[in-house]
C-alpha positions as CSV (number, residue, x, y, z in Angstrom):
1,X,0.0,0.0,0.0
2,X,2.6,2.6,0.5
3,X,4.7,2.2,-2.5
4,X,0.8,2.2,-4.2
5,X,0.8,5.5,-2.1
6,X,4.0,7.2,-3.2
7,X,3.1,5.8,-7.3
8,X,-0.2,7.5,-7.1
9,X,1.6,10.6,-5.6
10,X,4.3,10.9,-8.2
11,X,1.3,10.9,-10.7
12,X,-0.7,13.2,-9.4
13,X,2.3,15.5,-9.1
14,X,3.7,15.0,-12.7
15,X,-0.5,15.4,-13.8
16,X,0.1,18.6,-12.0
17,X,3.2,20.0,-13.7
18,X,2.7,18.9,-17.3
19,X,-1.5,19.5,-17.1
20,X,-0.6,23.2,-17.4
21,X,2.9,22.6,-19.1
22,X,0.4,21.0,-22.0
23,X,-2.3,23.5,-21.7
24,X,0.4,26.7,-22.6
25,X,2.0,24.3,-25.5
26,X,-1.4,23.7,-27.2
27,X,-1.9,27.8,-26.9
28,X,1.3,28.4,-28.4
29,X,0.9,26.2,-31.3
30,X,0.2,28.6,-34.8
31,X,-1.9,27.5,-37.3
32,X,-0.8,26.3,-40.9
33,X,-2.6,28.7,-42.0
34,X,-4.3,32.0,-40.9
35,X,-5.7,35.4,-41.0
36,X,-3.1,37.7,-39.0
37,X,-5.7,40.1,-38.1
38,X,-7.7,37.6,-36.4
39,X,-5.0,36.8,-34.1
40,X,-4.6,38.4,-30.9
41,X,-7.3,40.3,-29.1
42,X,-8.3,43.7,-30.3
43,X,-7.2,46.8,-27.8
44,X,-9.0,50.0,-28.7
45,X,-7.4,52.3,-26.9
46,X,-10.5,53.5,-24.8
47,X,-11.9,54.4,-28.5
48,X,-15.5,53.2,-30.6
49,X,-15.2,49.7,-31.3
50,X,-17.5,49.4,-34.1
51,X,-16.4,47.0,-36.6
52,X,-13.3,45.0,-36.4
53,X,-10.0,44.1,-39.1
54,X,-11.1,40.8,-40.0
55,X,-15.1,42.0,-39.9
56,X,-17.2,41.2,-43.3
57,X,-17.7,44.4,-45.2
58,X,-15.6,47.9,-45.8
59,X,-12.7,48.0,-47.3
60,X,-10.5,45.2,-48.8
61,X,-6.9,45.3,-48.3
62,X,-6.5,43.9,-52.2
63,X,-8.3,47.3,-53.5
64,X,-6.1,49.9,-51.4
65,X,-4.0,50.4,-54.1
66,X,-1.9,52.7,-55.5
67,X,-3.3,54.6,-59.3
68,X,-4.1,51.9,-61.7
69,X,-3.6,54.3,-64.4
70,X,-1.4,56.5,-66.3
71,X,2.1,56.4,-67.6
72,X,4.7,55.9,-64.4
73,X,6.9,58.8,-64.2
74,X,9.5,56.1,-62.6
75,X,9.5,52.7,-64.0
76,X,12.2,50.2,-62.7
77,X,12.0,45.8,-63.0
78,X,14.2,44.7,-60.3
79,X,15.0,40.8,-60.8
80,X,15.9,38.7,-58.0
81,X,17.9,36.1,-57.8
82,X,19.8,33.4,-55.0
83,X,23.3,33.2,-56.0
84,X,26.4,32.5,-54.4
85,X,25.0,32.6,-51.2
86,X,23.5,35.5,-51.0
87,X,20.2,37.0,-53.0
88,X,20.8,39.6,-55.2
89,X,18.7,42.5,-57.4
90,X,19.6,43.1,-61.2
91,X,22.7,41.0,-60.3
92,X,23.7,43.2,-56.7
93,X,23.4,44.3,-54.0
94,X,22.7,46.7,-52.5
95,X,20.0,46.3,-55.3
96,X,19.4,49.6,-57.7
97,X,19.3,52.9,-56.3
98,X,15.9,54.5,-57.4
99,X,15.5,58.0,-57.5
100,X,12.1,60.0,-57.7
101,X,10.5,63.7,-57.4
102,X,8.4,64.4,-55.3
103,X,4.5,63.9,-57.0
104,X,5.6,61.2,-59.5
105,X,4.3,58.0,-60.1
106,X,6.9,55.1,-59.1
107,X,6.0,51.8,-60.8
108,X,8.4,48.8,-60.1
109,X,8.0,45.1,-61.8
110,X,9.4,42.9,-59.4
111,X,10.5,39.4,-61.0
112,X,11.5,36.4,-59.0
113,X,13.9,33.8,-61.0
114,X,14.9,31.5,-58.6
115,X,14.0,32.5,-54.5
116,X,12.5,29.2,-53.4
117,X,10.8,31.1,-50.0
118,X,9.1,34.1,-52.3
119,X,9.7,37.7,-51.9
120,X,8.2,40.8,-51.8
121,X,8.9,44.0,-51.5
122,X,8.0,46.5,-48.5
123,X,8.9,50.4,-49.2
124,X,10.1,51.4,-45.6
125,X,8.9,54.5,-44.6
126,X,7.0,55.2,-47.9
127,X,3.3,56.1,-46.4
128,X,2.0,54.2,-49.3
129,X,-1.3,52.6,-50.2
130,X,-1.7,49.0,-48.0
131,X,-1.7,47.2,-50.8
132,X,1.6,48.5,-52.0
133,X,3.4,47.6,-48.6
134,X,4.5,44.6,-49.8
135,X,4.3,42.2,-46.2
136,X,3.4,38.8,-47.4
137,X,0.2,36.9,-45.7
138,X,-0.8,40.7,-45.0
139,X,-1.1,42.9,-48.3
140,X,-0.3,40.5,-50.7
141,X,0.8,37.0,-51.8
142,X,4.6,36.2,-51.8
143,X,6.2,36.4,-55.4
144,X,7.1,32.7,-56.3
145,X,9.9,31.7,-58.8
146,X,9.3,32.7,-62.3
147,X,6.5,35.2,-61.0
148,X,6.3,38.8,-60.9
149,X,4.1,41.6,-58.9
150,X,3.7,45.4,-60.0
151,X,4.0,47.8,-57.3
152,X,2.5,51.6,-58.3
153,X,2.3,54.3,-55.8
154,X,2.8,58.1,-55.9
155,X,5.5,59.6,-53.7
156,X,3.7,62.0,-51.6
157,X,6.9,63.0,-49.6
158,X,10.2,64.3,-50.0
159,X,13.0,62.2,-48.5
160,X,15.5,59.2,-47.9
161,X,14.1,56.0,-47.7
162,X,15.2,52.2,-48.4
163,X,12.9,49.3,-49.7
164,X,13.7,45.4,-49.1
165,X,11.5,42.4,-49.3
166,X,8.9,41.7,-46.0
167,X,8.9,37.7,-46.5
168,X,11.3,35.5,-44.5
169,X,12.2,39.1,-44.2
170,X,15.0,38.3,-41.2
171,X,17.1,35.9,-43.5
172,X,16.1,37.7,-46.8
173,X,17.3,41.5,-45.9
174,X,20.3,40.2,-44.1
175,X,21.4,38.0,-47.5
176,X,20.6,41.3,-49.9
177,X,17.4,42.0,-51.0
178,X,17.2,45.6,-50.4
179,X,18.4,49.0,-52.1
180,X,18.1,52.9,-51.4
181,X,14.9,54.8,-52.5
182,X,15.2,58.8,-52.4
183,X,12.5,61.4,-53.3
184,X,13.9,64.6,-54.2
185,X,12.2,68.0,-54.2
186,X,11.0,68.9,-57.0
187,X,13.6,72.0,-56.8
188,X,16.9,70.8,-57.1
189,X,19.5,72.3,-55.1
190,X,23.4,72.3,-56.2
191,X,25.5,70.2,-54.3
192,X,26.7,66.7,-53.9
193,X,23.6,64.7,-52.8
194,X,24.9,61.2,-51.4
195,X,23.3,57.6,-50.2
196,X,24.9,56.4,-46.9
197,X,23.8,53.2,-47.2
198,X,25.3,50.9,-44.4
199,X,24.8,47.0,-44.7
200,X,26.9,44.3,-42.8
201,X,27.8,41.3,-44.6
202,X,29.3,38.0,-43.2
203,X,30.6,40.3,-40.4
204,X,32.1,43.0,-43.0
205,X,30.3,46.3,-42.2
206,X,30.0,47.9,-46.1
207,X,28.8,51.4,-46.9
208,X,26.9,50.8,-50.3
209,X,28.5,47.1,-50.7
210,X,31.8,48.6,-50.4
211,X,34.1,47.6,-47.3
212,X,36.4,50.1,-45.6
213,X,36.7,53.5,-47.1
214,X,35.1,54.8,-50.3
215,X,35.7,57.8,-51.9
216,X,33.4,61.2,-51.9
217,X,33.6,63.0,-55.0
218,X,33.3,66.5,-53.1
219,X,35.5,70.0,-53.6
220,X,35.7,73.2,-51.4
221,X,32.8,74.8,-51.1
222,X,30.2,72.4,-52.3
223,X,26.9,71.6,-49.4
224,X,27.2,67.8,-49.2
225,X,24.0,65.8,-48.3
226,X,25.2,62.2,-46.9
227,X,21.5,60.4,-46.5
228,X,22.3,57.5,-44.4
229,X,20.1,54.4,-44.4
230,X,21.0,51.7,-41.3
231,X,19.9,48.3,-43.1
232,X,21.3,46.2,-40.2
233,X,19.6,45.3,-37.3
234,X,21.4,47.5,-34.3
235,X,21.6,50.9,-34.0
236,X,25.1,52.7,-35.8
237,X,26.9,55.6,-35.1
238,X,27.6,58.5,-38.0
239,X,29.0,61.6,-37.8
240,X,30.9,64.2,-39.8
241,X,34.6,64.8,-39.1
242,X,36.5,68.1,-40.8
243,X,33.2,70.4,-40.6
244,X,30.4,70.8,-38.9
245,X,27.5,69.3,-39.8
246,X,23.4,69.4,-39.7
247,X,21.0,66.7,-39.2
248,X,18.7,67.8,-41.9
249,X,16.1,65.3,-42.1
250,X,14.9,62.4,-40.1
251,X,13.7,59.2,-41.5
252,X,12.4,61.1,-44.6
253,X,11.3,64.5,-42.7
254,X,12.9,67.7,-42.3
255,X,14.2,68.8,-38.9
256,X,13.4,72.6,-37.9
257,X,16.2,75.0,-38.1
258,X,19.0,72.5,-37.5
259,X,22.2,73.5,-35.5
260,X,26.1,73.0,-36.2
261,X,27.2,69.9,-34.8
262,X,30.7,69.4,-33.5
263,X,32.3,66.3,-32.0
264,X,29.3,64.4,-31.3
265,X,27.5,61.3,-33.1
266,X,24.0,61.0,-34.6
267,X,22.2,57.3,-33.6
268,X,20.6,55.8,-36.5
269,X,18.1,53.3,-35.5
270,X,18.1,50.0,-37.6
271,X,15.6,50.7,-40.3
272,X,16.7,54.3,-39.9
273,X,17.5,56.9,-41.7
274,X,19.7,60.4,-41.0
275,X,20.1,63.0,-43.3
276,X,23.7,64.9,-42.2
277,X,24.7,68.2,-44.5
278,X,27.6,70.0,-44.4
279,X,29.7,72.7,-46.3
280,X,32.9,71.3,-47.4
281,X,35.9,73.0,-45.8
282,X,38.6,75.2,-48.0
283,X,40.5,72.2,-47.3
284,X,38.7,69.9,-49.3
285,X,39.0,67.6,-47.1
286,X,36.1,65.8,-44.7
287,X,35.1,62.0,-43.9
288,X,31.5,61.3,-43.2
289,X,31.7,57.8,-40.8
290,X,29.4,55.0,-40.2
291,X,32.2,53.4,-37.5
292,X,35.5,52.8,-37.1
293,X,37.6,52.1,-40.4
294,X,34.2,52.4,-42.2
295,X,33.9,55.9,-43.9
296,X,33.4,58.0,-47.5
297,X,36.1,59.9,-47.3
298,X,37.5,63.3,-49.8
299,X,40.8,64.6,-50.0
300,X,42.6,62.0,-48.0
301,X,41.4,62.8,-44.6
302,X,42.7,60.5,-41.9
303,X,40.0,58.7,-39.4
304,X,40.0,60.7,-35.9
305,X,38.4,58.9,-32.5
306,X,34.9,58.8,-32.3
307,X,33.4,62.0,-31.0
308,X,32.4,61.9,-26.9
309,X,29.0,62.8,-27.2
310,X,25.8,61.8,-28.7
311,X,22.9,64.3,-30.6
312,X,20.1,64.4,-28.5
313,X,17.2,64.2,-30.8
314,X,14.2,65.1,-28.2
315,X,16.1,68.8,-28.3
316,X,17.6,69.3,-31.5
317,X,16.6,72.1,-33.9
318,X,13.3,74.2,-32.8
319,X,9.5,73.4,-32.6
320,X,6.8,73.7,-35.1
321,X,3.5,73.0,-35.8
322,X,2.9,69.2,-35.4
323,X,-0.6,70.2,-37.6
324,X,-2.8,68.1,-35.1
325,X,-3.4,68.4,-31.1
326,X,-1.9,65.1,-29.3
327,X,-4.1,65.9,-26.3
328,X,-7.2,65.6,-28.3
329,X,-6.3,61.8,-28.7
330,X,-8.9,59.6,-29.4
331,X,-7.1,56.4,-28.9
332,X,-4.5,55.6,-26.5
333,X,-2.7,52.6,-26.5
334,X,0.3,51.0,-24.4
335,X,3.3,48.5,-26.3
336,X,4.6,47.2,-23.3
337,X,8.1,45.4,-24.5
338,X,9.3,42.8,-22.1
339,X,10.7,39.1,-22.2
340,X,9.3,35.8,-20.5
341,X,9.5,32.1,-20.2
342,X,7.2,30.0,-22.5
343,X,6.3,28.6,-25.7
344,X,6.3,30.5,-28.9
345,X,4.5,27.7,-31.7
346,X,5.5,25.4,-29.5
347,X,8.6,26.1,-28.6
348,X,9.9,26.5,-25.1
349,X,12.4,29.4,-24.4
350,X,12.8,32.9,-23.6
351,X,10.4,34.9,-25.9
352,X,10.0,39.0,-26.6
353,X,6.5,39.6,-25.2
354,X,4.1,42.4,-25.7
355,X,2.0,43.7,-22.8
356,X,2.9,40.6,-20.9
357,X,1.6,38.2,-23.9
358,X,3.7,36.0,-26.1
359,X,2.9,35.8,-29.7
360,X,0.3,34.6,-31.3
361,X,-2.0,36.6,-28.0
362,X,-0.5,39.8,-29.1
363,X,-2.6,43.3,-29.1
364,X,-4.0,44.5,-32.4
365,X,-4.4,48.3,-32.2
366,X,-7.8,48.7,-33.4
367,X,-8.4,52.5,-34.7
368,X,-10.6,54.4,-37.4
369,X,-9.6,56.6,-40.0
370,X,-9.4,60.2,-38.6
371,X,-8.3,59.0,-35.3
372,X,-5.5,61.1,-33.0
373,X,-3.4,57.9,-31.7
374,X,-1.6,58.4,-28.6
375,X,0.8,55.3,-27.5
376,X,3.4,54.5,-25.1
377,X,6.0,52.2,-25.7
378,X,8.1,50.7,-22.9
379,X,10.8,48.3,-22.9
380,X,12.1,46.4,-19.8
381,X,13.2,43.4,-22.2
382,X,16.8,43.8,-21.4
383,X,17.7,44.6,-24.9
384,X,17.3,48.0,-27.7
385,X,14.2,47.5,-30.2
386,X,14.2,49.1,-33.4
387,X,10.6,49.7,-33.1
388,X,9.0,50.2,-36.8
389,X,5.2,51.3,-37.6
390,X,4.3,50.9,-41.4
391,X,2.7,53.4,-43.3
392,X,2.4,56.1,-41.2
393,X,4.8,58.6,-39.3
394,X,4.8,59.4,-35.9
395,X,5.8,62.3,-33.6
396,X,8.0,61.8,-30.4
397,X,6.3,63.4,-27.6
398,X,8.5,62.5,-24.8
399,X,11.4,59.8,-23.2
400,X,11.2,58.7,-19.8
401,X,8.9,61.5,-19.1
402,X,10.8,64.4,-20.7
403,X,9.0,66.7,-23.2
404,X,10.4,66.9,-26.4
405,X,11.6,70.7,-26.7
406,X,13.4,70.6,-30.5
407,X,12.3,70.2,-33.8
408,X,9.2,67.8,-33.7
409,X,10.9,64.3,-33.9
410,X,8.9,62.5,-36.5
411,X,9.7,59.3,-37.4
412,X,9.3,55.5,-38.5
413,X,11.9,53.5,-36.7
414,X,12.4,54.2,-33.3
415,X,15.3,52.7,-30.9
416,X,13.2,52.3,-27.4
417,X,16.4,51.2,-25.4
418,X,15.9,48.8,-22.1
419,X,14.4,51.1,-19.3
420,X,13.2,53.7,-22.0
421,X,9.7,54.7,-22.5
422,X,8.4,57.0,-25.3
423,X,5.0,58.5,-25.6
424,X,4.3,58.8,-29.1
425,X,1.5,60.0,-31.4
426,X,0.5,60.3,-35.0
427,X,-3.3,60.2,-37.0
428,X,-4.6,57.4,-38.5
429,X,-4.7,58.9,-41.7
430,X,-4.0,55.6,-44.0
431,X,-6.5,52.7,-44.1
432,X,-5.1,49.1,-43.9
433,X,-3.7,46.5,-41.6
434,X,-0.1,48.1,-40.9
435,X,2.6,46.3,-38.8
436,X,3.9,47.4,-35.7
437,X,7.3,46.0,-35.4
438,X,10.9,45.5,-34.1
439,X,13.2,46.3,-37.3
440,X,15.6,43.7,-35.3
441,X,14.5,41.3,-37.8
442,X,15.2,38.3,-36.2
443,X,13.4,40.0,-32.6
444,X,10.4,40.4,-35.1
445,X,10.4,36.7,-36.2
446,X,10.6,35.5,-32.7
447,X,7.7,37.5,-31.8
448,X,7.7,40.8,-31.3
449,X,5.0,42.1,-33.4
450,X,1.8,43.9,-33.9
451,X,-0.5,45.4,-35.9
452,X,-2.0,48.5,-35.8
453,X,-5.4,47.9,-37.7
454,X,-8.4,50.2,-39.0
455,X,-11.8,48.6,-37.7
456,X,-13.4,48.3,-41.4
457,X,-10.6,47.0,-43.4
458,X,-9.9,43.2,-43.6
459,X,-7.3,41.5,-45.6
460,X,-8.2,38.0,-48.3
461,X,-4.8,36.9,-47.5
462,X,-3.1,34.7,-45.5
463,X,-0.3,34.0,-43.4
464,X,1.5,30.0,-44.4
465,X,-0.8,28.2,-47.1
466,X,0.2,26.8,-50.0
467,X,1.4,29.9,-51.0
468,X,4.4,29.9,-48.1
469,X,3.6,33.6,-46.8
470,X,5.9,34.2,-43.7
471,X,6.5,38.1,-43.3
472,X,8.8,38.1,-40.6
């Protein structure tokens, strides 16, 4: 009878344990297939709840599109192909740099030769039409081998942007496929106008596929615009050393009466993009650097030590109308960042978690078109997130519960550092199902994702299938 005793005990105890243990593993699991906007539960902010993303009716991601008609004013067919082990456009990467004016119609053909996952591709921090983001399972269907998609959109907004492809987007971005897009104004100024654009490969950080130093074809006396794009997935350093330099722009949008900038760095947040001018000196000599040993250099100027002090954006340049009142906000929402043991798809570990969920019981930010979005964003994961919001721009509004006193900080990638918060706001001005990301690519794969979703917009595609859609 005892050892009958201390058998049935041991059961009941290991019933106890793996009961619950099973329970949380059959929660985890992700379907085959499924419609990402009915995962989750929806939060609306303390806003109407009419209608929901994945609701019959209203709009259908498939017909936001960009104009069906009319000659593009930019047309470009980007091929992609898996070579060498790596994925390249037109044969390289970086892929081709397209250039636009402000106003025109960009069309781009993408072709898939040989990619066995798909691709698309996702026009970071372009506010386009949904259907034009290009996030696989989401907007659209991933481009199989010998397929092709047409992307059309008008480019509303000056500025420096990048584009690279949204499926197995982690593996696929890191291997390549990605290049530089930059709107100009339609008035063009003279000087030497510059893509920055800083990729790491095999552990080689490049500027423009090039290792080390690279020449920049710049004399005495000519403004110099260096737009720097951060593909990687950490935060760089750049700064200017032989002049003083401006942070013009910020992920696509002009800062307000810039300062000179002397021996101090600019962060660029993965996903990122700076914008640093400068006159160059009598000298004709000045470096623009993206890290040690890793620079485009004119006139033969030697690398110095890393300046001793950062830019802080939340003061730089001076305010100006934000052109809508954050405290009239009719939806405010909280992106909680942290990290906890369990499964993700059934898989134990240590997973990124969003307001103390794990992924696939992740928020979806419910809001309606016209909306003044408020939201704070808080990280106690024990890591920086790149945090990225497609097709819209945001303001900064504070850090850690300092007002923002400089230029408004708009922006689309956002480092949120361990122990930071940022309140944040913007206007729902762009119907679809956007996600709300880390730009860590590999952070967003193992979780860390949401959507921020209009209530009367639904999507007819779908995440896995026989298709293979897998954004992140």
């Amino acid at each position: 009878m005892r050892k009958s005793f201390k058998i049935a005990i041991a059961a009941g105890a290991t019933v106890a344990i793996l009961g619950p243990l099973g329970y949380f593993w059959q929660q985890s699991l992700v379907p085959s297939t499924y419609d990402m906007a009915s995962m989750g539960y929806p939060d609306y902010g303390g806003g109407q709840q009419a209608g929901h993303a994945h609701a019959t009716g209203g709009l259908d991601v498939a017909a936001l599109k960009g104009p069906s008609t009319g000659d593009p004013d930019v047309a470009v067919t980007l091929t992609a192909r898996a070579e060498k082990g790596k994925y390249t456009l037109n044969g390289a990467t970086p892929g081709p740099e397209i250039r636009a004016v402000k106003g025109q119609l960009v069309q781009v053909t993408l072709v898939n030769d040989n990619i066995q996952d798909g691709i698309t591709l996702h026009w970071h921090g372009v506010d386009v039409p949904n259907a034009e983001d290009g996030v696989a399972g989401v907007t659209q269907d991933a481009v199989r081998p010998g397929q092709s998609y047409v992307y059309r959109f008008v480019v509303q907004d000056a500025g420096t942007y990048w584009y690279h492809s949204h499926q197995v987007s982690h593996e696929q971005v890191r291997l390549g496929l990605f290049g530089a897009l930059v709107v100009a104004e339609p008035v063009f100024s003279e000087g030497i106008d510059q893509v920055v654009q800083v990729h790491t490969y095999d552990g080689r950080r490049t500027i423009n596929g090039a290792v080390g130093e690279s020449a920049l074809a710049a004399h005495a006396g000519q403004v110099v615009r260096a737009r720097v794009i951060n593909t990687d997935a950490g935060p760089l350093r750049a700064w200017v050393s032989g002049a003083p330099y401006r942070v013009s722009a910020i992920d696509g949008r002009p800062v307000s009466s810039p300062t000179d900038i002397s021996d101090k760095y600019v962060t660029v947040t993965a996903g990122g993009r700076v914008d640093l001018t400068f006159t160059m000196p009598a000298s004709g000599a000045a470096r623009v650097d993206v890290g040690t040993g890793v620079a485009l250099v004119a006139g033969g100027l030697a690398a110095g030590p890393e300046p001793p002090g950062v830019v802080d954006l939340l003061s730089y340049g001076t305010p100006a109308p934000l052109g809508f009142d954050p405290a009239k906000a009719t939806r405010n929402f909280d992106y909680r960042i942290g990290r906890r043991a369990g499964f993700l798809d059934g898989k134990p570990g240590l997973w990124w978690s969003i307001n103390g969920h794990l992924f696939p019981d992740v928020p979806m930010f419910m809001v309606s078109t016209g909306d003044i979005v408020r939201m704070t964003i808080a990280n106690s994961s024990g890591e920086v997130h790149p945090m990225h919001l497609h097709g819209h721009h945001a303001v900064v509004l504070s850090r850690n519960g300092v007002a923002a006193t400089g230029s408004p900080w708009w922006f689309d990638s956002l480092d949120v550092g361990d122990g930071e918060t940022y309140e944040i706001a913007f206007v729902a001005d762009n119907p679809g199902i956007w996600v709300d990301h880390c730009h860590n690519l590999k952070h967003a794969a193992d979780g860390l994702l949401a959507h921020v979703a209009y209530t009367n917009v639904s999507t007819p595609f779908r995440i896995g299938g026989s298709v293979g859609n897998q954004p992140e």
